[in-house]
LUMFI-360547 format. One line per 10 residues: for each residue y, x, z of N, C-alpha, C. Coordinates in Angstrom, 3 decimals. Each point is the difference from the previous one (the first is absolute). Last residue first. Layout:
<recs>
Y,X,Z,Y,X,Z,Y,X,Z  ...
</recs>
This chain:
<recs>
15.964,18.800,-0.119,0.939,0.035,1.395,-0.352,1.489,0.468  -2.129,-2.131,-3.742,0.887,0.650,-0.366,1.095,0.299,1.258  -3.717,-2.324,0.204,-0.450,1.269,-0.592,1.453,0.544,0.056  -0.129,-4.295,1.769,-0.015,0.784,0.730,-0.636,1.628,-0.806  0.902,-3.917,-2.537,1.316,0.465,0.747,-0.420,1.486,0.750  -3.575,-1.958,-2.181,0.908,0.452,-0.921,1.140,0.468,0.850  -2.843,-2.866,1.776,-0.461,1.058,0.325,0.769,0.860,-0.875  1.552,-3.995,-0.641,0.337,0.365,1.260,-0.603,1.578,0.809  -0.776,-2.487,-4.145,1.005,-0.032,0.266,0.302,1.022,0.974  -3.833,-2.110,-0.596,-0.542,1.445,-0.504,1.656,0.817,-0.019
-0.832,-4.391,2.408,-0.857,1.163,0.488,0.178,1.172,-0.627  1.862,-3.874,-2.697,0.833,0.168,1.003,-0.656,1.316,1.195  -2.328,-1.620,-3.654,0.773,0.938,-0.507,0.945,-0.023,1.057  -3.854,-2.330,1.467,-0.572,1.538,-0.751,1.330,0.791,-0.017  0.699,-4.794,0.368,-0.089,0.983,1.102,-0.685,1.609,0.126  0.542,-2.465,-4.167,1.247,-0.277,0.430,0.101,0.649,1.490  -3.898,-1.348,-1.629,0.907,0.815,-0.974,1.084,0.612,0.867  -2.538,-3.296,1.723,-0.557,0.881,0.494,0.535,1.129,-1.096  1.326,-4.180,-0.793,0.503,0.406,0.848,-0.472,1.265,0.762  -1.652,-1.928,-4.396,1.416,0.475,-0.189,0.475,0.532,2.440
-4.159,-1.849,-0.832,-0.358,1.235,-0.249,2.038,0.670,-0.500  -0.758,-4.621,1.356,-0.569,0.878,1.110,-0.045,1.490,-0.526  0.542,-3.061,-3.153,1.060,0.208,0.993,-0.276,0.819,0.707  -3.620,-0.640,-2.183,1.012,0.597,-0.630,1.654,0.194,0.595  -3.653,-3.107,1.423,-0.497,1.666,0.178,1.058,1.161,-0.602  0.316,-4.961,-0.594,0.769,0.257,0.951,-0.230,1.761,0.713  -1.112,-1.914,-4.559,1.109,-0.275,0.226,0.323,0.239,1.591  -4.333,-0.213,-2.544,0.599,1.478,0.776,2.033,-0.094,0.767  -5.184,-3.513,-1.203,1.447,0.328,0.097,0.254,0.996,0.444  -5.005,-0.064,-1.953,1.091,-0.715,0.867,1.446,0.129,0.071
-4.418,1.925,-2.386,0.675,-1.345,-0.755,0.762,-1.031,0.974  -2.513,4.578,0.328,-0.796,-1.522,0.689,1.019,-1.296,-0.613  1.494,4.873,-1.271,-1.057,-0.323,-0.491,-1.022,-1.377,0.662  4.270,0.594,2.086,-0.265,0.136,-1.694,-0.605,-0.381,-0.408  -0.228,1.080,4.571,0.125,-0.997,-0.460,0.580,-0.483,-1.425  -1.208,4.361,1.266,-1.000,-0.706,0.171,-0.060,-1.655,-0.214  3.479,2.926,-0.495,-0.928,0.161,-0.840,-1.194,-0.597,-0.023  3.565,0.080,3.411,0.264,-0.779,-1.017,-0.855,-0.091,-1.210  -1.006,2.768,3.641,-0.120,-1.476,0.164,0.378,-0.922,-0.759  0.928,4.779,-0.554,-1.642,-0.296,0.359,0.138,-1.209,-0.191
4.019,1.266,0.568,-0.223,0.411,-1.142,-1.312,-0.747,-0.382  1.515,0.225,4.366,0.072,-0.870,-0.352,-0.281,-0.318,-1.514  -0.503,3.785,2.016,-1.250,-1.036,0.804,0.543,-0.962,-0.822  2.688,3.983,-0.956,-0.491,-0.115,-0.458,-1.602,-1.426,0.417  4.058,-0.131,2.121,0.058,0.282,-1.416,-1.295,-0.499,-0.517  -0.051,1.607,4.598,0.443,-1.403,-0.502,0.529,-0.111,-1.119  -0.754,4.305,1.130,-1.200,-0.562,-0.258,0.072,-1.548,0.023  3.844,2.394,0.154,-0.932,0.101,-1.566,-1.153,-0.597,0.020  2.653,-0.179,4.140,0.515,-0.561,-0.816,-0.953,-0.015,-1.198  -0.863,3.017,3.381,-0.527,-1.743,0.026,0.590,-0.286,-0.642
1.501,3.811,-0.680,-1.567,0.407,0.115,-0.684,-1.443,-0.039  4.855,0.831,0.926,-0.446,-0.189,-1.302,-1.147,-0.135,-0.561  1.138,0.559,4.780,0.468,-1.320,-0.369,-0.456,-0.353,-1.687  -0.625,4.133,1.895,-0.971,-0.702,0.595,0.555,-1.283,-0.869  2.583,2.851,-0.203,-0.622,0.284,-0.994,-1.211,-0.910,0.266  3.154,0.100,3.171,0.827,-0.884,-1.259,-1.411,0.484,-1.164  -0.603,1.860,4.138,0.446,-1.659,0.274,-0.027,-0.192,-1.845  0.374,4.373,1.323,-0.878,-0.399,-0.124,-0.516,-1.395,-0.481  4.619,1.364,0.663,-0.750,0.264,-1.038,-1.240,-0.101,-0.258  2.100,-0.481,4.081,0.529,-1.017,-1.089,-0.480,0.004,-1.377
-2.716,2.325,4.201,1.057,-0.122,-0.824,0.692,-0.977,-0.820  -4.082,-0.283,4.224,0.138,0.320,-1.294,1.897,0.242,-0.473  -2.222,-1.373,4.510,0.434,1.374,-0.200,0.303,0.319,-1.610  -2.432,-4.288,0.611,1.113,0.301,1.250,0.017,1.983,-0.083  -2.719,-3.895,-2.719,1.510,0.733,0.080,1.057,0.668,0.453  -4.481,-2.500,0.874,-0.330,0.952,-0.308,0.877,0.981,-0.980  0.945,-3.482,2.902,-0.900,0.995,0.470,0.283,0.525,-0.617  1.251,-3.557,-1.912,0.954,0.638,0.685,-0.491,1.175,1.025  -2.951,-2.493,-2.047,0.682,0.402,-1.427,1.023,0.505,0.796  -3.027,-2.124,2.197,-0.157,1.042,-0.301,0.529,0.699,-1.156
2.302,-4.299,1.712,-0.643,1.129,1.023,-0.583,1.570,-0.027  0.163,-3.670,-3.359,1.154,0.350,-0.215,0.347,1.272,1.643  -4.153,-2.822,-1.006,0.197,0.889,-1.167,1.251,1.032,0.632  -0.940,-3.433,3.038,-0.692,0.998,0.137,0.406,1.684,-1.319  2.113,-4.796,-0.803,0.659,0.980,1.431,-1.099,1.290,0.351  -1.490,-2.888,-3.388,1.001,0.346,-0.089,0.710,1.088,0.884  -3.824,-2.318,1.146,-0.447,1.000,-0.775,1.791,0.552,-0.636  0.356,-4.039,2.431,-0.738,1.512,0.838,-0.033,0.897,-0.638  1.029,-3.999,-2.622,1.434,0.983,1.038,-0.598,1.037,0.264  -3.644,-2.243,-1.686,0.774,0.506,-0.763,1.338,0.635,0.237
-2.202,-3.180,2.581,-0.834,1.163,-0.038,0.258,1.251,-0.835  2.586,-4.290,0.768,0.219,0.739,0.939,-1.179,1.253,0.152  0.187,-2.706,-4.431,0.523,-0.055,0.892,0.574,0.635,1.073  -4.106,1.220,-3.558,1.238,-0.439,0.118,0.655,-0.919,1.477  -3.490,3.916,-3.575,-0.088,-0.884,1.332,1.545,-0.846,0.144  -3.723,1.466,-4.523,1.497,0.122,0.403,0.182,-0.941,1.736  -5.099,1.584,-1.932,1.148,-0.808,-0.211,1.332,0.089,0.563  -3.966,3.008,-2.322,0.657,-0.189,1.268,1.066,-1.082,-0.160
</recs>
């Protein structure tokens, strides 16, 4: 599937982000936040995938790897935060 872009790509954006606010709506803060950790890992771990793949294909990881420090980093800020609310 090829990556869509431009103003077709907003849409799908705004659409995404639409049913993503649907389908939040009555949920808990807590719910929310575990959800939040749930996508987070799996962006982790996808990106994990991809860097491997491009590894082993003998391509640059230098920027997959960034990418993967920041999806860190938002994992541990998600898992942060679901942390707060346990203990509330």
């Amino acid at each position: 599937m090829t990556p869509r872009s431009g103003p077709d790509r907003e849409t799908d954006a705004r659409n995404g982000e639409a049913a993503l606010t649907n389908s939040m709506q009555g949920k808990s803060k807590f719910e929310i936040a575990e959800w939040a950790v749930h996508i987070a890992e799996i962006h982790v771990l996808r990106q994990m995938e991809l860097i491997e793949d491009l590894r082993r294909d003998g391509h640059s990881i230098a920027e997959p790897e960034r990418l993967l420090r920041l999806f860190e980093a938002t994992l541990e800020t998600h898992q942060q935060t679901l942390d707060k609310l346990r203990s509330v």
